[in-house]
C-alpha positions as CSV (number, residue, x, y, z in Angstrom):
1,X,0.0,0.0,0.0
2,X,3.1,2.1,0.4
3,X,3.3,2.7,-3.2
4,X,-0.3,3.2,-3.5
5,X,0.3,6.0,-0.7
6,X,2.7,7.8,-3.2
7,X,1.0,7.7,-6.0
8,X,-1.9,9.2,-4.3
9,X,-0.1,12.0,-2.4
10,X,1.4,13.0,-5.8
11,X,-1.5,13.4,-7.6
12,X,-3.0,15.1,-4.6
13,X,-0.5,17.7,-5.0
14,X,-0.8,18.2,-8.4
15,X,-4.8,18.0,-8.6
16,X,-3.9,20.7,-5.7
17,X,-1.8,22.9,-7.5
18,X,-4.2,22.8,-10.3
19,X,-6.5,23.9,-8.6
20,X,-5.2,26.9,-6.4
21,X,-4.0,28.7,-10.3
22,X,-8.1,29.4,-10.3
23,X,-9.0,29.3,-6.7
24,X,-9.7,32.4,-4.8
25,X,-10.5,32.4,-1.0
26,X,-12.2,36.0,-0.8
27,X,-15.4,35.3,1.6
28,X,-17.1,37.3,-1.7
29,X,-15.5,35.5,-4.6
30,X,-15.1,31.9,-3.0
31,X,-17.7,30.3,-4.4
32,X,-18.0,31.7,-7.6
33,X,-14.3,30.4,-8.6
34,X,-15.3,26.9,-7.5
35,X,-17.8,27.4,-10.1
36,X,-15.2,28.8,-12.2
37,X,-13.1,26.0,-11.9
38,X,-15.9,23.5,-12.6
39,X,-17.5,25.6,-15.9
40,X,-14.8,27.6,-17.6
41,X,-11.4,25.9,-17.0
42,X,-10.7,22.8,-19.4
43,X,-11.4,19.6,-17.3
44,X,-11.5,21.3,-14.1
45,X,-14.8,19.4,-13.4
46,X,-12.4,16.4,-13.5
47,X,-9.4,17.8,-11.9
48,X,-11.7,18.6,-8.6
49,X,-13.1,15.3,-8.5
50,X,-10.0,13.3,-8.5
51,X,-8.4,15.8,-5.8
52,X,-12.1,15.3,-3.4
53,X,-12.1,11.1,-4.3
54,X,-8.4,10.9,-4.1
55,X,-8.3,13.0,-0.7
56,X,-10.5,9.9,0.7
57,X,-8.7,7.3,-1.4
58,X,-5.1,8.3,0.4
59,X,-6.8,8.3,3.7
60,X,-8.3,4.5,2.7
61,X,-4.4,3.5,1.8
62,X,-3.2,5.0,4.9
63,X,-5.9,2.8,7.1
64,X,-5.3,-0.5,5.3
65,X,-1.7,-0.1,5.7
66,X,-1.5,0.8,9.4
67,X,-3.9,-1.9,9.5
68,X,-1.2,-4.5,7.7
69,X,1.0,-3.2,10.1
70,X,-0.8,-4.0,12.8
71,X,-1.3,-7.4,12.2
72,X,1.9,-7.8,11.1
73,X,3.1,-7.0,14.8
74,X,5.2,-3.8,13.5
75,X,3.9,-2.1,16.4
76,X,7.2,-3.2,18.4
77,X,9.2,-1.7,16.4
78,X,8.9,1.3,18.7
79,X,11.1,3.7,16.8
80,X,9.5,3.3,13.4
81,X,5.7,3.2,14.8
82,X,5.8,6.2,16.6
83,X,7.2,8.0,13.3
84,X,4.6,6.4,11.7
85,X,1.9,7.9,14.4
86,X,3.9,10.9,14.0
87,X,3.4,11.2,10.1
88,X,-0.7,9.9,10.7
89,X,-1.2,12.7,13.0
90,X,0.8,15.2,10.7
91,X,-1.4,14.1,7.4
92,X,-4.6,14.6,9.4
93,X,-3.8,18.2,10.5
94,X,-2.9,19.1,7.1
95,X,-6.5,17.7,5.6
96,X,-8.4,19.5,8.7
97,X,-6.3,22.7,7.7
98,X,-7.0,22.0,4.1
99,X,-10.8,21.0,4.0
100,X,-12.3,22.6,7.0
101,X,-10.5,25.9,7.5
102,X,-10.9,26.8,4.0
């Protein structure tokens, strides 16, 4: 799942980049250049899907592989689970800052 993880996280930055060119986070202008994005801009429609469904896809990748892990027994491999927990926690503060604060 590790490569699965990579893929996703790289096309989550580009989908991301994509989409901040036409994004604007005025409280006035917000919405309209989600609109924007899905109406004028060529496949835009397509890039926003991807980033939302790949958004839950990585987090689906990330479960199944801390989930391999677990019953694998890597959890006493102290050193490499807690930067593991470390990364988990880090990747869930950057979705809450980059879906809810928005």
């Amino acid at each position: 799942f590790a490569s699965l993880l990579g893929l996703c996280l790289v096309t989550q930055i580009a989908t991301g980049l994509f989409l901040a060119m036409h994004y604007t986070s005025d409280i006035a202008t917000a919405f309209t250049s989600v609109a924007h994005i899905c109406r004028d801009v060529n496949y835009g429609w397509l890039i926003r899907s991807i980033h939302a469904n790949g958004a839950s896809f990585f987090f689906i990748c990330i479960y199944l592989h801390i989930g391999r892990g677990l019953y694998y027994g890597s959890y006493l491999y102290k050193e490499t689970w807690t930067i593991g927990v470390v990364l988990l926690l880090l990747v869930m503060m950057t979705a809450f800052v980059g879906y809810v604060l928005p």
